[in-house]
VOGU-3710 file (C-alpha; in Angstrom, 3 decimals, decimal comma):
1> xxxxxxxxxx> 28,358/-18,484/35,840  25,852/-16,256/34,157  25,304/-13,871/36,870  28,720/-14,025/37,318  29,393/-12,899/33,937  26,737/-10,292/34,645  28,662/-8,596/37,599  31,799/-8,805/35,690  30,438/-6,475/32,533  28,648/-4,293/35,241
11> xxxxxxxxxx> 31,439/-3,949/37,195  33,925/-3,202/33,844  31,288/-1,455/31,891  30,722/0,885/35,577  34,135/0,927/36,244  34,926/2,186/32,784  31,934/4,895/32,449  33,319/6,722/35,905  37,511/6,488/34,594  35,772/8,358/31,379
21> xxxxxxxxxx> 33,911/10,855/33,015  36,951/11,614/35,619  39,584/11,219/32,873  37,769/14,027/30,940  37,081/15,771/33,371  39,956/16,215/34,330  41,012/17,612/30,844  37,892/19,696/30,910  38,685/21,389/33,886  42,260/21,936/33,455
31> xxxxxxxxxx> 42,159/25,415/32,840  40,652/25,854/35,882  42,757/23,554/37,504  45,754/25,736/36,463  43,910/28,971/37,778  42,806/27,554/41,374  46,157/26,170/41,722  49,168/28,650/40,268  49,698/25,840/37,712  51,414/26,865/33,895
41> xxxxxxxxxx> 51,380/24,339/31,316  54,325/22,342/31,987  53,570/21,443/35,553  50,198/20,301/34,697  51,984/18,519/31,655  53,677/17,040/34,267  49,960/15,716/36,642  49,289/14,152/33,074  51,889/12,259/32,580  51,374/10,322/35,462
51> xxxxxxxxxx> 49,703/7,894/33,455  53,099/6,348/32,760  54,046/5,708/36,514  50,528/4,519/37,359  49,849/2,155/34,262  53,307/0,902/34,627  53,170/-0,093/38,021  49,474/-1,872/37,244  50,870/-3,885/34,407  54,425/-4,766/36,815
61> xxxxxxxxxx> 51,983/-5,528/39,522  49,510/-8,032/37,435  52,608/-9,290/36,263  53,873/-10,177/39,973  50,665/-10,910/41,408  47,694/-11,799/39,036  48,365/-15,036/38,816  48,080/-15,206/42,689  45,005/-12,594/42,754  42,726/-13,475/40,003
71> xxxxxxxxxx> 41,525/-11,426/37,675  38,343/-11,492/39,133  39,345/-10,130/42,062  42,147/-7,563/41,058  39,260/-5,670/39,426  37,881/-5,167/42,797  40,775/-3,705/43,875  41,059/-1,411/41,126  37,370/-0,223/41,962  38,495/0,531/45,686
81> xxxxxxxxxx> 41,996/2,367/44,266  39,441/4,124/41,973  37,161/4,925/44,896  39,653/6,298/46,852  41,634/7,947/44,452  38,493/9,983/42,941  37,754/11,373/46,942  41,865/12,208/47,219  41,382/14,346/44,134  38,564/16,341/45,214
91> xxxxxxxxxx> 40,159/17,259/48,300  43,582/18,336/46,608  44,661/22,171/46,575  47,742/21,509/45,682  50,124/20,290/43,268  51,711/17,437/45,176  49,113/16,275/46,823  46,704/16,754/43,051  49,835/14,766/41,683  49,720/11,706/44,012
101> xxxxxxxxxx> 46,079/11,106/43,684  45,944/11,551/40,102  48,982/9,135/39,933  46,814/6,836/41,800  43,445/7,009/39,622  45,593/6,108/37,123  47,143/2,877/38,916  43,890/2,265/39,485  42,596/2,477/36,158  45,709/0,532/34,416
111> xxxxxxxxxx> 44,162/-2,370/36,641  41,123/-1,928/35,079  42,296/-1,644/31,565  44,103/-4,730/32,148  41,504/-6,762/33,849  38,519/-6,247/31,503  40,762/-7,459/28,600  41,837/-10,684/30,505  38,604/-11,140/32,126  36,724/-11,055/28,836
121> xxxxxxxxxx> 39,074/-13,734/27,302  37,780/-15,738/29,905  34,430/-15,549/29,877  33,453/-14,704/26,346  36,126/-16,438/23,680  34,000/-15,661/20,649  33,479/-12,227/18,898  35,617/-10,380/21,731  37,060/-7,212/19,258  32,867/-7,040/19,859
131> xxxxxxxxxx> 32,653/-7,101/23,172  35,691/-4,894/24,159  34,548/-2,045/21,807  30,582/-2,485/23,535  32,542/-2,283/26,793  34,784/0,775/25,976  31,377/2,578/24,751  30,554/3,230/28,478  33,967/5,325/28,610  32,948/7,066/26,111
141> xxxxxxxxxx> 29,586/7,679/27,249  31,079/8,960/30,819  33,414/10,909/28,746  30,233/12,524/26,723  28,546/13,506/30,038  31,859/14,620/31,921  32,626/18,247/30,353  28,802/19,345/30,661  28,965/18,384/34,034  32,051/20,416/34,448
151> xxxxxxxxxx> 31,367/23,210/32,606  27,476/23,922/34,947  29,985/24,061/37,841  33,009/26,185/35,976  30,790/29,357/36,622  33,106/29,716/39,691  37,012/28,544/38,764  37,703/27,436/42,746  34,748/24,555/42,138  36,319/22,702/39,485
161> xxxxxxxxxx> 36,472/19,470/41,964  32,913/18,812/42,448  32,545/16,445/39,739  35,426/13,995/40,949  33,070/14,210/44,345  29,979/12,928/42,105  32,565/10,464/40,046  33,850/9,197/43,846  29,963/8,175/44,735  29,512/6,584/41,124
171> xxxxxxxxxx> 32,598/4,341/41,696  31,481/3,482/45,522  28,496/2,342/43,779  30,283/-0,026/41,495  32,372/-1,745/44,066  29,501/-2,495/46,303  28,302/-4,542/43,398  31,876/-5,891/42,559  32,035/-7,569/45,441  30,298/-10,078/44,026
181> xxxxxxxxxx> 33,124/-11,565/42,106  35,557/-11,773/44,917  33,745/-16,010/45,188  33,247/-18,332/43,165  34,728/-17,699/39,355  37,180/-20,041/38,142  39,610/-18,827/36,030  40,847/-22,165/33,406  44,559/-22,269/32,320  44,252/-22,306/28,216
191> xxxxxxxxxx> 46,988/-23,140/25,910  48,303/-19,846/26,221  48,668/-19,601/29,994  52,534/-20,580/30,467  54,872/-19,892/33,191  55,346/-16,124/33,394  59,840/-16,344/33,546  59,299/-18,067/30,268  57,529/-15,452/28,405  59,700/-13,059/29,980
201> xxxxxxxxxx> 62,670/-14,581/29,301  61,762/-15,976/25,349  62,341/-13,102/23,315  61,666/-15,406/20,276  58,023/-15,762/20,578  57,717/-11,462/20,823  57,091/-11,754/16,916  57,052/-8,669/14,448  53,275/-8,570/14,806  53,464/-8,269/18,524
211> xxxxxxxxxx> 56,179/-5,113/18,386  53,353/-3,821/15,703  50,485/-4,276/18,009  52,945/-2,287/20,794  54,119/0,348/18,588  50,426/0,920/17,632  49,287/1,368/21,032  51,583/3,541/22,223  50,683/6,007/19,376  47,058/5,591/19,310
221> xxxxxxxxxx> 46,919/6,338/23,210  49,381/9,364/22,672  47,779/10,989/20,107  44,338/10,491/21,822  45,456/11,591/25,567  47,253/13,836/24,283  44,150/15,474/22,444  41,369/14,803/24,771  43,817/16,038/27,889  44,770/19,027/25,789
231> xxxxxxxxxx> 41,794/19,822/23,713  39,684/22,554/26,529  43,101/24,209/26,809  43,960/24,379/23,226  40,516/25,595/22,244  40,725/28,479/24,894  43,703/29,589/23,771  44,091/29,098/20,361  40,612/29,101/19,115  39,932/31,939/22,215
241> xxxxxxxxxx> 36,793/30,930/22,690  35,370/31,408/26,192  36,975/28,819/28,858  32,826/27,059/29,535  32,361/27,063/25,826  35,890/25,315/25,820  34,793/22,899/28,291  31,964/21,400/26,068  34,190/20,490/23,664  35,507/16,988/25,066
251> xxxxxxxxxx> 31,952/15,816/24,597  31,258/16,386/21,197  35,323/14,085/20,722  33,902/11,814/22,661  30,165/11,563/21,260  32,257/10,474/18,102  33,690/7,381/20,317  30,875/6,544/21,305  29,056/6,312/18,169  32,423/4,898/16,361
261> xxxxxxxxxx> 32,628/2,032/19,093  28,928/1,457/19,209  29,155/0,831/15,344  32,221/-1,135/15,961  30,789/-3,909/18,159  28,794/-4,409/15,005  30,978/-3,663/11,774  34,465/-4,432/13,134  34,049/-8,834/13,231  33,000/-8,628/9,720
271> xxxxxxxxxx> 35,270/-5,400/7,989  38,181/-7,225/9,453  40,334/-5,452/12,554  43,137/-3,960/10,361  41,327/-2,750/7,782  38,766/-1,040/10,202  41,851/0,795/11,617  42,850/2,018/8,784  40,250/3,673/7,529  39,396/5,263/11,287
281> xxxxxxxxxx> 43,037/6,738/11,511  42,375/8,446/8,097  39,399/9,847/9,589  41,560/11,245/12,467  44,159/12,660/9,966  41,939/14,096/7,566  39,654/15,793/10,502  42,875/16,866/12,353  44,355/18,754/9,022  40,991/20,405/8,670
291> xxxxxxxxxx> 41,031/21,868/12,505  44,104/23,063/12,356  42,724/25,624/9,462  39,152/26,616/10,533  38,021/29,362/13,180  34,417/28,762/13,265  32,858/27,128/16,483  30,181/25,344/14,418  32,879/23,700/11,991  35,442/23,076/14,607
301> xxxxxxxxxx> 32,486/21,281/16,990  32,187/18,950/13,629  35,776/18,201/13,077  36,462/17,350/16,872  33,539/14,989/16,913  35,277/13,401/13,261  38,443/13,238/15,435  36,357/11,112/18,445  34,633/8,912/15,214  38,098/8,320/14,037
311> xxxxxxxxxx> 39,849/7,797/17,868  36,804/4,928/18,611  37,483/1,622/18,091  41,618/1,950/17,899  42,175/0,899/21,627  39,862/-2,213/21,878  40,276/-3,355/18,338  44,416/-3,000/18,813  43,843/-4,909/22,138  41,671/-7,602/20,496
321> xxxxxxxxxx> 44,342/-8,679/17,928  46,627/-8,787/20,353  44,340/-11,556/22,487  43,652/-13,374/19,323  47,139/-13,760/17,709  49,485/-13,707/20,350  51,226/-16,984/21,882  51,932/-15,124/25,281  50,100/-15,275/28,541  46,890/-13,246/28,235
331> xxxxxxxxxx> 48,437/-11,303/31,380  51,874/-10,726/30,138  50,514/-9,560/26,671  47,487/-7,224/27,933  50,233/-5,796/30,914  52,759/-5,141/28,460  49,640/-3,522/26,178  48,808/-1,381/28,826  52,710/-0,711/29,790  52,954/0,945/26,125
341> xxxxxxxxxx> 50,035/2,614/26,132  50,707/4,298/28,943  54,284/5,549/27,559  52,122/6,969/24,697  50,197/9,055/26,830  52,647/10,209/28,886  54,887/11,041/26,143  52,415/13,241/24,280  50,605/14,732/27,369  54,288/15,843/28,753
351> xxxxxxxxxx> 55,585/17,089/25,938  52,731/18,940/24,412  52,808/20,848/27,705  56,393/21,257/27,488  56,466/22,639/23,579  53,316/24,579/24,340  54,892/26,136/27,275  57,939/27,250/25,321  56,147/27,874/21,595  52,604/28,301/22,114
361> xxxxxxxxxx> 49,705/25,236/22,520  49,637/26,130/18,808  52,665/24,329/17,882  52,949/22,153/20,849  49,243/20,111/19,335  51,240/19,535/16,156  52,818/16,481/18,023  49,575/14,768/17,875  49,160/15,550/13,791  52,503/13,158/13,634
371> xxxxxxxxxx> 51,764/10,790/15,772  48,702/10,001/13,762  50,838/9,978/10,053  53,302/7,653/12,498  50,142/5,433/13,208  48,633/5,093/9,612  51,659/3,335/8,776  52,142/1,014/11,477  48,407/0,053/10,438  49,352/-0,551/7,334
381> xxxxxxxxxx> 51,884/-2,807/8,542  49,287/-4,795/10,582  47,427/-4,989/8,028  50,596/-6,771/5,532  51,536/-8,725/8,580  47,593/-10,706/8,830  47,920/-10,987/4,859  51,116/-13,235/5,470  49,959/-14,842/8,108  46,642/-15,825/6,552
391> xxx> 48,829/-16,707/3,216  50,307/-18,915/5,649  47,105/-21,177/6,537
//
């Protein structure tokens, strides 16, 4: 069981590293992207939003077949949909065909999301807020490393898909050693694992805290998709600094993850999940206010990477409480997790495109400033909810 346990955080903790680095990259290169291509805002608005259709259709999938899969083994898959998804993308010159690959990355990586949070409840019950935020560190990290990468290649616009070709190869690499968990990991039924109709079908065990955990999701995701996927662009042309100075930027958000997380998997057992959320989405308000005023390169670098320290440990730590407090099926409640999140990101990354297109990136970002207000107080209501519910014991 122990080197089984060993392939499965390789295989996440890989897994997750190369959907950072191509997620960013993706956003690092978009202005690129929209050059090469005869792309304006909205269309590639549009390419991001795909995150709906693809995380959907992972959670409706687990939902239909996980119990018949394993979890074990759906994250396999997901590594070959990655795989194959990351060599589609480098070979796209066009929108469609950019669209359909990037629509299956992300079907790809909503199996992933979905998997490592089932997967862990499996095989590590104890301390797993500490785990998952350890484990989301590595996307980070691939996020950190994606828009250097991007930016040494940006010197000529047309070669923006050379690092998807060097993400493709990292992935291959990952399912060669995933394979491993295609035999021999049982997966135990718990006291939570109940027939799938029933869960479905029994709206009264969705209590408020579950709708809280949802509501949270799909605003953390938003406002951070909507950021990372926009921030190159908005940088270029609101800040006007030069497009591979622009690029660069998506590292120093997502050095702030990965130091946030990091510090999470140590602080956030102990602080106590709601309260650590609140005081991270301050962060992200307060830095967000204070880049919305400053011009200088130097003092926006330092409020984007207060933006990443405030981002870090929302998506695991939301997921965690989720695992620990709901009655549902640890598949039904991290699918329908993943279902919201991905209406969050497709939400903001559409419709920042769409306002930017029509009244400048300038005004379109703003959607992100109230997503965040929207999300302090749905953390507050977390945090009222756990009172009662500890009051309760």
């Amino acid at each position: 069981m122990s080197s089984k346990r060993g392939t499965f955080l390789f295989t996440t903790m890989g897994g997750f590293f190369n959907f950072g680095f191509s997620a960013i990259a993706f956003g690092s290169a978009l202005p690129a992207i929209e050059k090469s291509l005869n792309l304006d805002h909205e269309k590639a608005g549009i390419i991001l939003a795909t995150s709906s259709v693809g995380f959907f259709s992972a959670a409706l999938f687990t939902m239909v077949f996980g119990k018949k899969i394993g979890v074990f083994r759906s994250l396999v898959l997901s590594m070959m949909i990655n795989t194959i998804a990351l060599f589609f993308i480098t070979g796209s010159r066009s929108f469609l065909l950019l669209f359909i690959s990037y629509l299956l990355l992300n079907f790809g990586s909503g199996l992933l999301e979905i998997d490592s949070g089932v997967g862990t409840s499996i095989i590590e019950t104890n301390n797993t807020g500490s785990i998952l935020n350890i484990m989301h560190s590595l996307y980070a990290l691939g996020a950190i490393f994606s828009p250097v990468v991007v930016s040494l290649f940006l010197k000529n616009e047309s070669n923006w898909w050379i690092p998807f070709l060097l993400a493709a190869l990292s992935n291959g690499v990952v399912l060669l050693f995933s394979t491993g968990l295609l035999f021999g990991i049982a997966e135990p039924l718990t006291e939570k694992s109940i027939d799938i109709e029933k869960d479905v079908k029994d709206p009264g065990r969705r209590d408020v805290f579950f709708w809280l955990i949802m509501l949270g999701i799909f605003l953390y995701v938003g406002y951070e998709v909507g950021f990372s996927s926009w921030l190159s662009a908005y940088i270029y042309d609101v800040k006007e600094l030069d497009m591979r100075v622009a690029a660069l930027f998506p590292s120093l958000l997502w050095l702030g993850l990965l130091i946030g997380r990091l510090l999470a998997g140590l602080f956030v057992e102990k602080l106590g999940y709601s309260r650590s959320m609140l005081i991270l989405t301050v962060i992200s308000f307060v830095s967000f206010l204070c880049l919305l005023q400053v011009d200088s390169a130097i003092l926006t670098g330092f409020l984007v990477f207060g933006m990443g320290f405030g981002f870090s440990a929302m998506f695991p730590t939301l997921q965690a409480s989720l695992l620990r407090s709901s009655d549902l099926d640890a598949e039904i409640s991290v699918s329908s997790f993943t279902f919201a999140a991905s209406l969050g990101a497709t939400f903001s990354s559409y419709f920042v495109g769409f306002i930017g297109k029509h009244m400048g990136l300038g005004v379109g970002i703003l959607l992100i400033l109230f997503m965040i207000v929207a999300e302090i107080f749905v953390v507050i209501g977390i945090h009222r909810r756990e009172k009662i519910e500890v009051e309760k014991i």
